[in-house]
VOKE-481020 format. One record per atom (N, C-alpha, C): residue in one letter; x, y, z. Coordinates in steps of 0.05 Angstrom, whole numbers, plus 32768, in hexadecimal, padded with zeros to 4 digits. Atoms other than C-alpha are relative to their C-alpha. Last residue first. Example, Ala and Ser with C-alpha at 12.3 -4.5 7.8 and 13.67 -1.06 7.14 Angstrom:
REM VOKE-481020
s7FF07FE87FFF s81117FEB808F s7FF18016800E a80127FE88000 a80F67FA6809C a801280188000 
This chain:
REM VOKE-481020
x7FF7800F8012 x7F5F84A17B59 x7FFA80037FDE x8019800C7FF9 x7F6184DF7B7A x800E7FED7FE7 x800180088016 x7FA884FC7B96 x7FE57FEB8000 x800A80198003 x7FAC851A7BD8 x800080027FDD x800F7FF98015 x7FE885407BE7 x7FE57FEB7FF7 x800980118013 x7FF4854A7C2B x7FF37FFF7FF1 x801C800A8005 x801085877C4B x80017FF07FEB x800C8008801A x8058858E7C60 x7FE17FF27FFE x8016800B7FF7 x807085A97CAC x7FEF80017FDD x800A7FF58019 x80B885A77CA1 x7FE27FF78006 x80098018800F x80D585987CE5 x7FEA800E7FED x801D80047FFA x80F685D67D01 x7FF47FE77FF0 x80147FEB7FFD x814685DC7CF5 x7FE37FF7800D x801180098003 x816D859C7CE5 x7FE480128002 x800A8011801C x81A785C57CDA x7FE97FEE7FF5 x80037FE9801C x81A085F57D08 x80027FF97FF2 x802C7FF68006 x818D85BA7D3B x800280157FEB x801A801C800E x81D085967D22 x7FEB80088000 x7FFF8005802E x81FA85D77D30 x7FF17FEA7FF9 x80157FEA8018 x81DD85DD7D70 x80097FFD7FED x801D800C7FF7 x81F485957D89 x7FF580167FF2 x800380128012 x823985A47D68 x7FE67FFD8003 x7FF47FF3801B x824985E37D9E x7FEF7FE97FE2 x80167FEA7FFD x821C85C27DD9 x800280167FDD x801C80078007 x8233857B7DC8 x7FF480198006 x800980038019 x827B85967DC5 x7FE17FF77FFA x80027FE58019 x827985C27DF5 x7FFE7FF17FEE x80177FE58002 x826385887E28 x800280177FF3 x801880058004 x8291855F7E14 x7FEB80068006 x80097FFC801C x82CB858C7E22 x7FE77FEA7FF6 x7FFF7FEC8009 x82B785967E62 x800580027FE5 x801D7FF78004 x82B485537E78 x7FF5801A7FF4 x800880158017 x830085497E5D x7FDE80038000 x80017FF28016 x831A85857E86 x7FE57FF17FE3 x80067FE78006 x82F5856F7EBD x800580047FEF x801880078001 x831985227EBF x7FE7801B7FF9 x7FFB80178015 x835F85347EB0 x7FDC7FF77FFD x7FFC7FF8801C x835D856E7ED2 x80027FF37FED x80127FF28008 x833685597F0B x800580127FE9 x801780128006 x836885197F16 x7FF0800F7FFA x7FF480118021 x83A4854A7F0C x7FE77FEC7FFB x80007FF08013 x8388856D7F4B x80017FF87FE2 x80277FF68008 x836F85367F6E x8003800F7FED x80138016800B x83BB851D7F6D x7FE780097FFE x7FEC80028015 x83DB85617F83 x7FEF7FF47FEB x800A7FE78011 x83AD856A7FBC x80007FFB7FE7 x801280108004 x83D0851B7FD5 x7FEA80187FF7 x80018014800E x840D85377FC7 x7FE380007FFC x801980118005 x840B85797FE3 x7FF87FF17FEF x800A8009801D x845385867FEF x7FE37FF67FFB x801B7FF37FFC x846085948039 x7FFA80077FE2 x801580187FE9 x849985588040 x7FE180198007 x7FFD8010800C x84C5858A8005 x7FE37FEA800E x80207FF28012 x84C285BE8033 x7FFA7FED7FF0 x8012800A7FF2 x850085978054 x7FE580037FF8 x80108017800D x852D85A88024 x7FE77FF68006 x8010800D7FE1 x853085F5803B x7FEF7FE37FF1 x7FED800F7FF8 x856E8617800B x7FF17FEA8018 x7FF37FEC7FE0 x8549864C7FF5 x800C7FF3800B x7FED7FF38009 x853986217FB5 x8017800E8013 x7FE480158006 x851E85EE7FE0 x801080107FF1 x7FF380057FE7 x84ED86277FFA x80187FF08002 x7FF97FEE7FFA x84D2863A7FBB x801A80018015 x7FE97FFD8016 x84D085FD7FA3 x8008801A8009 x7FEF801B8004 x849785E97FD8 x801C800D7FEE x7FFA7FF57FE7 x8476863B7FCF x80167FE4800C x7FEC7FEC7FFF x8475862E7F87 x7FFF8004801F x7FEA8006800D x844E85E57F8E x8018801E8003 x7FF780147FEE x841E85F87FC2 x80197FFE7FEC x7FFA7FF07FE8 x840986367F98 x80137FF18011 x7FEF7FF08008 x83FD860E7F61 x800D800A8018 x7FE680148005 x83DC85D77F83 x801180107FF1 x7FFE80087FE4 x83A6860A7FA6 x801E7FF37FF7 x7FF07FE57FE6 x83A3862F7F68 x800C7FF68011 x7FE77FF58011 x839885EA7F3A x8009801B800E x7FEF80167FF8 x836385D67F6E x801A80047FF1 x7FEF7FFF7FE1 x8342861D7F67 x800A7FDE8008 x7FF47FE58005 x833586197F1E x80118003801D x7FDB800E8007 x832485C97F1D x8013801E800A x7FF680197FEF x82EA85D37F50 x80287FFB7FFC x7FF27FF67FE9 x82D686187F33 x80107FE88006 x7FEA7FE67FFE x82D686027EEE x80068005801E x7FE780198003 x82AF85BC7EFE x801A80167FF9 x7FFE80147FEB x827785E47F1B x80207FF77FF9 x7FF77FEB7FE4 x827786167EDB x800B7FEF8020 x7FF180018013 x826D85D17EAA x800D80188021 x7FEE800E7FEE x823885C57EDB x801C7FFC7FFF x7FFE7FEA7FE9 x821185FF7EBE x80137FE7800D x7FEF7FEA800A x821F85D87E79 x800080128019 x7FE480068005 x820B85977E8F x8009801A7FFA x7FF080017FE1 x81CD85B07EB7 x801880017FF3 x7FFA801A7FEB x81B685C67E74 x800B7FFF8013 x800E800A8021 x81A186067E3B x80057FE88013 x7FF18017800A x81B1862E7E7E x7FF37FF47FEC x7FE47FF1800C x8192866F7E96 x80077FF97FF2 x800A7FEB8010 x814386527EA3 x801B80177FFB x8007800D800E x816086107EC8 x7FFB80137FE6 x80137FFD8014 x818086317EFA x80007FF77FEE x8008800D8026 x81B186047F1D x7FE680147FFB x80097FE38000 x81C486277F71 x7FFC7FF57FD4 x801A7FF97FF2 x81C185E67F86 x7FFD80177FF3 x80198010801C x81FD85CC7F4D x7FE88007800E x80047FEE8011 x822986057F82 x7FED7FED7FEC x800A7FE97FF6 x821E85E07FBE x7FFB80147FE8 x801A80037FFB x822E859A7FA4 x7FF1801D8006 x800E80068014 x826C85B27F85 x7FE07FFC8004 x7FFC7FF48016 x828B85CF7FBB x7FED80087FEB x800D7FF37FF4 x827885997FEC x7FF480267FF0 x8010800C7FFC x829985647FBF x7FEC801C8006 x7FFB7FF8801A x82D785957FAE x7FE67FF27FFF x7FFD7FDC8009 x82DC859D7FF7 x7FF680037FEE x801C7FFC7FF3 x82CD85508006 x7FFD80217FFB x80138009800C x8307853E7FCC x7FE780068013 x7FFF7FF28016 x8340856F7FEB x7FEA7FF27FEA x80117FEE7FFC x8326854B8031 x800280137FE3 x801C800A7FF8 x833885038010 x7FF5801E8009 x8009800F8021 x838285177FE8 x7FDA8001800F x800E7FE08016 x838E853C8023 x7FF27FF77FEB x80127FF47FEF x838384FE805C x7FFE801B7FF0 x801A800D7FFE x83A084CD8027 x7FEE801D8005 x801080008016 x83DD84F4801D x7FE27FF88001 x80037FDD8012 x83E585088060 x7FFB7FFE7FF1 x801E7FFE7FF1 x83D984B38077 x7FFD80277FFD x80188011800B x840E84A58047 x7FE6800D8001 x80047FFA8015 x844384C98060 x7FE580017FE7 x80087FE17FFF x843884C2809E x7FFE80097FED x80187FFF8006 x84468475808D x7FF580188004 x800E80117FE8 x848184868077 x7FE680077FFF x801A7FFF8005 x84AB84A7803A x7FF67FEC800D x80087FF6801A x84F184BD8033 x7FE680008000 x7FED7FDE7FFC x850E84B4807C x7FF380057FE7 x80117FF57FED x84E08470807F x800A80217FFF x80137FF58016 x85118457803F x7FE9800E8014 x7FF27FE78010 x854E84648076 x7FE580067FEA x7FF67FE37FF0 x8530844180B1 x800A80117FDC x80197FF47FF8 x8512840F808D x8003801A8005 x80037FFF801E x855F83FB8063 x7FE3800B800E x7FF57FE5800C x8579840880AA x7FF67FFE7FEB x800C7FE57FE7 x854683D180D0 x8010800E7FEE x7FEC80017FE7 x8554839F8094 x7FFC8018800C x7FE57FEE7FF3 x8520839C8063 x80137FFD8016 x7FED8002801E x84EB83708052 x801280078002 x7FFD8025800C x84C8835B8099 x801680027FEE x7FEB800B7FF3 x84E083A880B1 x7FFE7FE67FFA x7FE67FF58001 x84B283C5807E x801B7FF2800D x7FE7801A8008 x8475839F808F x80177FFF7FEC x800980217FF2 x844683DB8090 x80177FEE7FF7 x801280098018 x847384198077 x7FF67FE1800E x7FFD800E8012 x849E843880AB x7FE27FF77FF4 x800D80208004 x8488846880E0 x80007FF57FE8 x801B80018008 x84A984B280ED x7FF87FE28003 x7FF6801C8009 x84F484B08103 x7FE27FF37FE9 x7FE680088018 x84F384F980FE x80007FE17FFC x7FE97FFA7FF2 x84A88500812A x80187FF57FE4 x7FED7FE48004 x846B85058102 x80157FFF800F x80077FF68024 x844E84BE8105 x801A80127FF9 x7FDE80038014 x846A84AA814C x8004800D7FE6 x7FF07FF07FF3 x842C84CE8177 x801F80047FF4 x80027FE08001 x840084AF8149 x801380148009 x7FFB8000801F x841C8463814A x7FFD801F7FFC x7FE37FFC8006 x840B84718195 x801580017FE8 x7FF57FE47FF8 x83CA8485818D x801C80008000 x80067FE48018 x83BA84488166 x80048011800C x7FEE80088014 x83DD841B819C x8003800C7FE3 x7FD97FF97FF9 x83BD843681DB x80147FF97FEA x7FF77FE77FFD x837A842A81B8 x801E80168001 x80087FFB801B x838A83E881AE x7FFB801B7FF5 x7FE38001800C x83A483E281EC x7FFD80097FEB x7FE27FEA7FF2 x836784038211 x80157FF47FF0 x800F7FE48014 x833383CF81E6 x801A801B800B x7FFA8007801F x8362838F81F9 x7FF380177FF8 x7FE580018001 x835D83A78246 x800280037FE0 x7FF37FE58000 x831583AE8243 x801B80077FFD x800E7FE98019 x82FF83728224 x800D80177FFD x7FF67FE07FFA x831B83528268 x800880067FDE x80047FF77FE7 x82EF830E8271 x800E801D8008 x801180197FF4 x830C82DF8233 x7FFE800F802B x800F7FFB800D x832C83108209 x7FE57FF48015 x800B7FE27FF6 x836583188234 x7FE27FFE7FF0 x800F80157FE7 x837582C3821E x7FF380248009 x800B8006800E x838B82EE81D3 x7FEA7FF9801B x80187FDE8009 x83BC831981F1 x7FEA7FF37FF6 x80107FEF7FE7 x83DA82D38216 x7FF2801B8000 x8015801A7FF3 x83D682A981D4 x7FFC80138018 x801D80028004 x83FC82E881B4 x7FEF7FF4800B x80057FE47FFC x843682E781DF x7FE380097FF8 x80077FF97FE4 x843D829981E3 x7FF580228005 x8015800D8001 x8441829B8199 x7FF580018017 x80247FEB8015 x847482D0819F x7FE67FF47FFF x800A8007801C x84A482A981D0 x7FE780117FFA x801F800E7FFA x84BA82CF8207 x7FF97FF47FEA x800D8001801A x850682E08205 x7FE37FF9800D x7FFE801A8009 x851F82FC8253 x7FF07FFF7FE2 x7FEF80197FF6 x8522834A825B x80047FE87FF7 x7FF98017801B x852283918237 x80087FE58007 x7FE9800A8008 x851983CE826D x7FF87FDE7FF1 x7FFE801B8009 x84E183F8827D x801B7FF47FF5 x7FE1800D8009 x84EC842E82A9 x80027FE97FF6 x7FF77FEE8015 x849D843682C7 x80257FFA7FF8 x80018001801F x846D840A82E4 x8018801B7FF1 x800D7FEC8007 x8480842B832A x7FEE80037FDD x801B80027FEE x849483E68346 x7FF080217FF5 x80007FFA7FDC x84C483E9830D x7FE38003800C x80067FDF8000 x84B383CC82BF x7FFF80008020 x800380017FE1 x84D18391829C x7FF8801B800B x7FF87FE57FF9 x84C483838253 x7FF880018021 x801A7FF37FED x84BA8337823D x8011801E8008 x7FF67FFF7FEA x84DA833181FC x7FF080088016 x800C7FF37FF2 x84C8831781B4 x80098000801F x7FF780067FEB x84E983038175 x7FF080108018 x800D7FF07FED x84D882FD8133 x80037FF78019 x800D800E7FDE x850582E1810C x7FF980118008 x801980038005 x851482F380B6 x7FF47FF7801B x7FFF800A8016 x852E832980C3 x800E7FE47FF6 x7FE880048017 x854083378101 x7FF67FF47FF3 x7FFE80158016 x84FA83518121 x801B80027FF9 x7FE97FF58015 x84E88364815C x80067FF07FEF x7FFF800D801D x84A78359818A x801080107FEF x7FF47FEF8024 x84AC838181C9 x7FFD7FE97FF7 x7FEA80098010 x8486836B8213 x800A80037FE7 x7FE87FEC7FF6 x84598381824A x80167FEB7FF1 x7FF080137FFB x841F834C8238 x801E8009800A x801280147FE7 x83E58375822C x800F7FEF8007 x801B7FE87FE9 x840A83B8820D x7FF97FEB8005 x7FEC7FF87FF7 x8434837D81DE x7FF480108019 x7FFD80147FF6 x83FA836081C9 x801B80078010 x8015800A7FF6 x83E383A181A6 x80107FEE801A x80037FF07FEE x841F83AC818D x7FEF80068017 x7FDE80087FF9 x842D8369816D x7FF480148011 x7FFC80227FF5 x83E38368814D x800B7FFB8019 x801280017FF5 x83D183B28140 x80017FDF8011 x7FFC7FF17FE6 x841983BD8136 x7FEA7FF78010 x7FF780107FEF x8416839480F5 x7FFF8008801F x800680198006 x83F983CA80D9 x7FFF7FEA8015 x801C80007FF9 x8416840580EC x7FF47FF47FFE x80138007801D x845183E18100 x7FE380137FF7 x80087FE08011 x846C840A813B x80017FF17FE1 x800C7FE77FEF x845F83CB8166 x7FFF80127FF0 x801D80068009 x848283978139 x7FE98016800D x8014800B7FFA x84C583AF814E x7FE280027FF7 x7FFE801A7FF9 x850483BD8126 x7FED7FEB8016 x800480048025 x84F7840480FC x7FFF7FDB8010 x80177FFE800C x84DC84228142 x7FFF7FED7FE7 x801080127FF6 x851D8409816A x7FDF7FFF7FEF x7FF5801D800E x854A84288144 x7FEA7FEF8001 x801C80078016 x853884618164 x80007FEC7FEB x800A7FE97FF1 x857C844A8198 x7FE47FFD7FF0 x7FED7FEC7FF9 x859784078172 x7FF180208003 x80077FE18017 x857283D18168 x800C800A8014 x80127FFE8019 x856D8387817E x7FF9800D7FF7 x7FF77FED801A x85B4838581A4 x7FE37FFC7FEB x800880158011 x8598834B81DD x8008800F7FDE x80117FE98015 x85B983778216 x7FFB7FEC7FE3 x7FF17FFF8016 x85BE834D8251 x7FF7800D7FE4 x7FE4800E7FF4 x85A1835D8292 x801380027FDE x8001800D7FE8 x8561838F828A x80187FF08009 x7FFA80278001 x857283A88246 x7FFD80018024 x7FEE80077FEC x855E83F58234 x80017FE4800D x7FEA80048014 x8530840981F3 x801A7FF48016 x7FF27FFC7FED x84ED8405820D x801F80007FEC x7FFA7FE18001 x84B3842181D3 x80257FFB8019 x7FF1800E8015 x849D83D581D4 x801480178001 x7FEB800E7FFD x848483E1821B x80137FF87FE5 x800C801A8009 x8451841A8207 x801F7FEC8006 x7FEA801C800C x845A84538229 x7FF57FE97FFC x7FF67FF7801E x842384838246 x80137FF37FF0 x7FE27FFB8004 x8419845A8289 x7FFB80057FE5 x7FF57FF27FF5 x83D28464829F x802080097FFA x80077FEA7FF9 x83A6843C827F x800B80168003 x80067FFA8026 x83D083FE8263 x7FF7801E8001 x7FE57FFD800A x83E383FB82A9 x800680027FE8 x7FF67FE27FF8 x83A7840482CE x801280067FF6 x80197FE68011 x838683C6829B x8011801B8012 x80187FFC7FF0 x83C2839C82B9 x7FF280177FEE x80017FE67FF7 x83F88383828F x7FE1800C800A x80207FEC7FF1 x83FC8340828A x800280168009 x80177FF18008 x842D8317826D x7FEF80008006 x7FEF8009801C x844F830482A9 x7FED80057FEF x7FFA80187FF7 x8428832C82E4 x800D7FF67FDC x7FF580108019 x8425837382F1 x800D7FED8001 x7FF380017FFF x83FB838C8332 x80077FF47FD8 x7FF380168001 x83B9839E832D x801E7FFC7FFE x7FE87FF1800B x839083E88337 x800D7FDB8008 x7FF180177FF2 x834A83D88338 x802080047FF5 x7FFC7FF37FE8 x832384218329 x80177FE28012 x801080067FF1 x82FD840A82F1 x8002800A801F x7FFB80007FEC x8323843682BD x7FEB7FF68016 x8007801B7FFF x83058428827A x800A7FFD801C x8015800D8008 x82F584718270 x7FFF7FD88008 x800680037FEB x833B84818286 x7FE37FF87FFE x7FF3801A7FE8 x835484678248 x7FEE7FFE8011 x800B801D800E x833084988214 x7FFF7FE78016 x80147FF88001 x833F84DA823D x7FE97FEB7FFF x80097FFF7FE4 x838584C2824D x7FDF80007FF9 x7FF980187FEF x839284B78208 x7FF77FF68017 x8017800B800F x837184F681EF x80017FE08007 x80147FF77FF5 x83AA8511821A x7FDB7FFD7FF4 x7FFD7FFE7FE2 x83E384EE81FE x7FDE80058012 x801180198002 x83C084FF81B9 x80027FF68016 x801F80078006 x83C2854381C1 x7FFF7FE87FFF x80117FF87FEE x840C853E81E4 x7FDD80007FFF x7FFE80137FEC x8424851381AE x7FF3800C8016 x8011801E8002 x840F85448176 x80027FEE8017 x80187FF88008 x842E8582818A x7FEA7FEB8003 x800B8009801C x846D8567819C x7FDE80048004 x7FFA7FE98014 x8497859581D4 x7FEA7FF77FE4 x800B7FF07FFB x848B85608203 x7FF680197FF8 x7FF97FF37FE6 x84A9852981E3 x7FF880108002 x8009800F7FE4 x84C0850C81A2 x8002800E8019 x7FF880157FF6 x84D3853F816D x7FF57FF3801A x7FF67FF27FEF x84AB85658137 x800E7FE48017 x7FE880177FF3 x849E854F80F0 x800680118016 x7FE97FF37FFA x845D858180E0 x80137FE9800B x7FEB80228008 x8425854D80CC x8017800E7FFA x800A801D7FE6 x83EE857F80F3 x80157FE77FF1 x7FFC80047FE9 x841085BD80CF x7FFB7FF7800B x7FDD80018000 x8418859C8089 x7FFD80078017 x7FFE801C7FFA x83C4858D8092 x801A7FFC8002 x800B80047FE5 x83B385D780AD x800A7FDB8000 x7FF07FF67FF2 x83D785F5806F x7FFB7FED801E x7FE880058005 x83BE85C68034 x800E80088016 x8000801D7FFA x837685CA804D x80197FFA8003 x7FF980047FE7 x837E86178057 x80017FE58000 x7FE97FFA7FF5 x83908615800E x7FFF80018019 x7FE980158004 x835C85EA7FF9 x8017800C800C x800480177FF0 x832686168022 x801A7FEB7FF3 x7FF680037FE4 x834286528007 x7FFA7FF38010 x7FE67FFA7FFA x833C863E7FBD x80057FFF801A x7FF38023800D x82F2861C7FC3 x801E800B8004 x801180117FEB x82DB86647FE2 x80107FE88005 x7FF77FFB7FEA x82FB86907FAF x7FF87FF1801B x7FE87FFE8005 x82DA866B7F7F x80117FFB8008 x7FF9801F7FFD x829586647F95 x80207FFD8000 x80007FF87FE4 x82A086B37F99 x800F7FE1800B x7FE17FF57FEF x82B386B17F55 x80057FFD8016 x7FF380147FF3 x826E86857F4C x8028800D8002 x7FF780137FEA x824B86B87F68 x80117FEB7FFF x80117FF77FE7 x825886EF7F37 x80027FE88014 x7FF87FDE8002 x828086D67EF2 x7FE480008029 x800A7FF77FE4 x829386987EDA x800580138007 x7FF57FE77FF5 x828886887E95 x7FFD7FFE801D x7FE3800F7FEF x826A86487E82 x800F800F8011 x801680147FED x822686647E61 x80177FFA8017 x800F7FF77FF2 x8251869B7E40 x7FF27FF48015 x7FE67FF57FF1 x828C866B7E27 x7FEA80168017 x7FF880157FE5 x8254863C7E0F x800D80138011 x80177FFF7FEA x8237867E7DEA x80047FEC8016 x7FFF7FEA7FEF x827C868B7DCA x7FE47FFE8015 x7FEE80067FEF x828086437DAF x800680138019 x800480177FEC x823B86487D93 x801580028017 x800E7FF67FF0 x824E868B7D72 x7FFC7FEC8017 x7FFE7FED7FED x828686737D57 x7FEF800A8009 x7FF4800E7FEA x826486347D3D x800F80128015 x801980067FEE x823586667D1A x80117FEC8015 x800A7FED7FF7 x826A86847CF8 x7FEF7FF98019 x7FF37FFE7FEE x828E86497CE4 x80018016800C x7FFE80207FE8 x825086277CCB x8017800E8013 x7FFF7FEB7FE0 x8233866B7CA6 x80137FF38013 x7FEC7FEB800C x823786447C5C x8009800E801C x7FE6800C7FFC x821886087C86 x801A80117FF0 x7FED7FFD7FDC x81E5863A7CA5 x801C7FEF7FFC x7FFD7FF67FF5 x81D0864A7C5E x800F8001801A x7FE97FF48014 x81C9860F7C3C x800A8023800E x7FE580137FFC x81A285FA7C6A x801880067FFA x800080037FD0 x8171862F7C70 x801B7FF27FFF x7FED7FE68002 x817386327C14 x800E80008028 x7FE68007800A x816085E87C23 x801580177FFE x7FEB80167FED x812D85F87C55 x801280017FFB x7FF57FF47FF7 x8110862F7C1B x80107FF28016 x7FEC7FEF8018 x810F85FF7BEA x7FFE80148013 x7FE480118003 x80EB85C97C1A x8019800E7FF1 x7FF37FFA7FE2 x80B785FE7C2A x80167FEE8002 x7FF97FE27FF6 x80AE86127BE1 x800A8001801A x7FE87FFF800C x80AA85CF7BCC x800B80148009 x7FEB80117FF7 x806E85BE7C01 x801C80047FF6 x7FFE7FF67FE2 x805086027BED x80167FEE8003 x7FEE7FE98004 x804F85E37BA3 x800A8013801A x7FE68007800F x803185AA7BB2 x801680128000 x7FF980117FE9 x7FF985C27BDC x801A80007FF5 x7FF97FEA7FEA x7FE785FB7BA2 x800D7FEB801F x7FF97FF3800D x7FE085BD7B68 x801880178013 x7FEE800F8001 x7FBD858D7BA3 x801880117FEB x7FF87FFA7FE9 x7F8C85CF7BA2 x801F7FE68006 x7FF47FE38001 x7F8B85D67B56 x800C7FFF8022 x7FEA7FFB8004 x7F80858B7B58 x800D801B7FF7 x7FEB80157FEC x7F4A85877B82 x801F7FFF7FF7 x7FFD7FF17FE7 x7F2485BF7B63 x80137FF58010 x7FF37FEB8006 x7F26859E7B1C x800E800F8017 x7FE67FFF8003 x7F1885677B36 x8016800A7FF9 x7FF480077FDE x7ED685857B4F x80217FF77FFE x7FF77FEA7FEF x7EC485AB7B1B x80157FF88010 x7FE37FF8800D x7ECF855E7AE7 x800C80218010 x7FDF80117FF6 x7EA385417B1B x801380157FF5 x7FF37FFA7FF3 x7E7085837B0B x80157FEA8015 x7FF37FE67FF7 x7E6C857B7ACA x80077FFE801E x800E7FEB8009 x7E5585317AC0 x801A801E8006 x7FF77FEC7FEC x7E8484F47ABD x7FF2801A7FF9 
């Protein structure tokens, strides 16, 4: 080995010598780094937690968002208790007259212009058209009185103001001029008599039921139109009953029950009942839908450390004003029963209510996982810091 190998390894390992020692130096300062932020940890996690609270915060438009989402749930809540106001049968009723007249609107559309007499079941297409009454709706006996309900009675004991079932019975009833009643467990059916003026129905001979159906069924065969007008005529009229005091039992209520055991659990909770919950429960989710979608448009990317955390804001307004709306609803409800007014009680926003508890149960929970992977997530990168960028040592053989 002359002189200048032995320069050269000399050189190589002064510089592998100076490599080395860098590399320790940048792992020994890391370690001091480390060691550092985990002495800091519940410093620095307060910071983290205070910067989620910043990112999340709501302040300028989405207040507005806010205020926005609030007074749309609360006019939701107001506009849907006064359209499923209990008012009574008859001229004076809000509802029956609009639909009455949406009735007409619908019907006369199938109006050909052939005006027919009324023949055993068979009620003429002008007569499904034109007469607002439905024959089940009769409550007065033609000769002998057959006792199968007693005054509104009559709603909890015929198949007609089923909502359900109705579509069948009621239906067929409107094309055949005749009631379907039930004593528990017989169904029973009557032809309904009506003056040369179609009008004053009264309660006559039995008809068999099978026979009743078989002849709403033969309508199919050449008058379409008739069976589309009843059917119609049969969902509006379910409508008109909804909100009134006797309201509309529970599908196939009167099968199980005895007409007063319907009648009385219908006094607590019918199908009006229902179809308000539903119909809030469903627009208090297209609000909170519409809401939401509008405000994740307005997402900068160059504010936020993630969508999830600007969406974190999103899911504040949503829950923030659904808990107003159902606050509010609740003390103004109690309010009123305190005062002595039970009735307030039937403008309770259930089906509000429910979304609500479902976006606090669900919201709260997305929300906290998203602080914690934003809070914990930076603590892991301050702990893992920058990737140690270490030069290689060569070693000669």
């Amino acid at each position: 080995m002359d002189i200048e190998e032995l320069r050269r390894r000399r050189r190589e390992l002064s510089s592998s010598s100076e490599t080395t020692l860098r590399n320790m130096e940048a792992i020994a300062n890391e370690s001091y780094r480390v060691a550092e932020v985990a002495h800091n940890s519940r410093k620095i996690l307060d910071n983290l937690d205070k910067e989620f609270e910043t990112q999340t915060g709501l302040k300028g438009t989405d207040i507005a968002f806010l205020f926005i989402a609030t007074a749309l749930q609360c006019g939701r809540i107001f506009i849907i208790n006064n359209l499923t106001k209990i008012e009574k049968a008859g001229q004076g009723n809000r509802n029956e007259g609009f639909l009455h007249d949406l009735q007409d609107k619908i019907l006369h559309k199938f109006d050909n212009g052939t005006v027919l007499g009324i023949d055993r079941y068979h009620a003429p297409l002008n007569q499904i058209i034109t007469g607002r009454g439905v024959p089940y709706d009769a409550t007065g006996y033609m000769d002998e009185n057959f006792k199968l309900f007693k005054g509104a009675n009559h709603r909890f004991a015929t198949l007609g103001h089923d909502p359900i079932l109705g579509l069948i019975f009621g239906t067929a009833n409107i094309l055949t001029n005749t009631i379907t009643c039930v004593n528990a467990p017989i169904i029973s059916t009557n032809h309904v008599i009506y003056d040369s003026s179609l009008k004053n129905p009264r309660i006559g001979g039995f008809a068999p039921t099978t026979v009743t159906l078989k002849k709403a069924v033969e309508r199919l065969d050449g008058d379409v139109s008739s069976i589309v007008a009843a059917i119609i005529k049969q969902i509006i009229h379910i409508g008109t009953d909804m909100y009134t005091p006797c309201g509309i039992q529970f599908p196939g209520a009167n099968l199980l029950l005895s007409k007063e055991n319907t009648e009385k659990l219908t006094k607590y909770i019918s199908t009006g009942d229902l179809v308000k919950i539903g119909a809030s429960a469903g627009l208090s989710t297209l609000i909170n839908t519409i809401i939401s979608t509008v405000h994740m448009l307005m997402y900068d990317g160059t504010k936020y450390s993630s969508q999830d955390v600007y969406s974190v804001k999103t899911r504040k307004i949503i829950l923030y004003s659904n808990l107003i709306a159902s606050t509010s609803n609740i003390i103004w409800v109690g309010g009123n029963m305190i005062a002595g007014n039970e009735g307030a009680i039937k403008e309770l926003d259930i089906g509000g209510l429910l979304v609500t508890l479902h976006r606090l149960m669900t919201d709260t929970k997305f929300i906290r996982e998203v602080k914690e992977e934003f809070v914990f997530g930076g603590f892991n990168k301050m702990i893992q810091g920058d990737e140690l960028s270490l030069k290689e040592v060569t070693l000669w053989e």
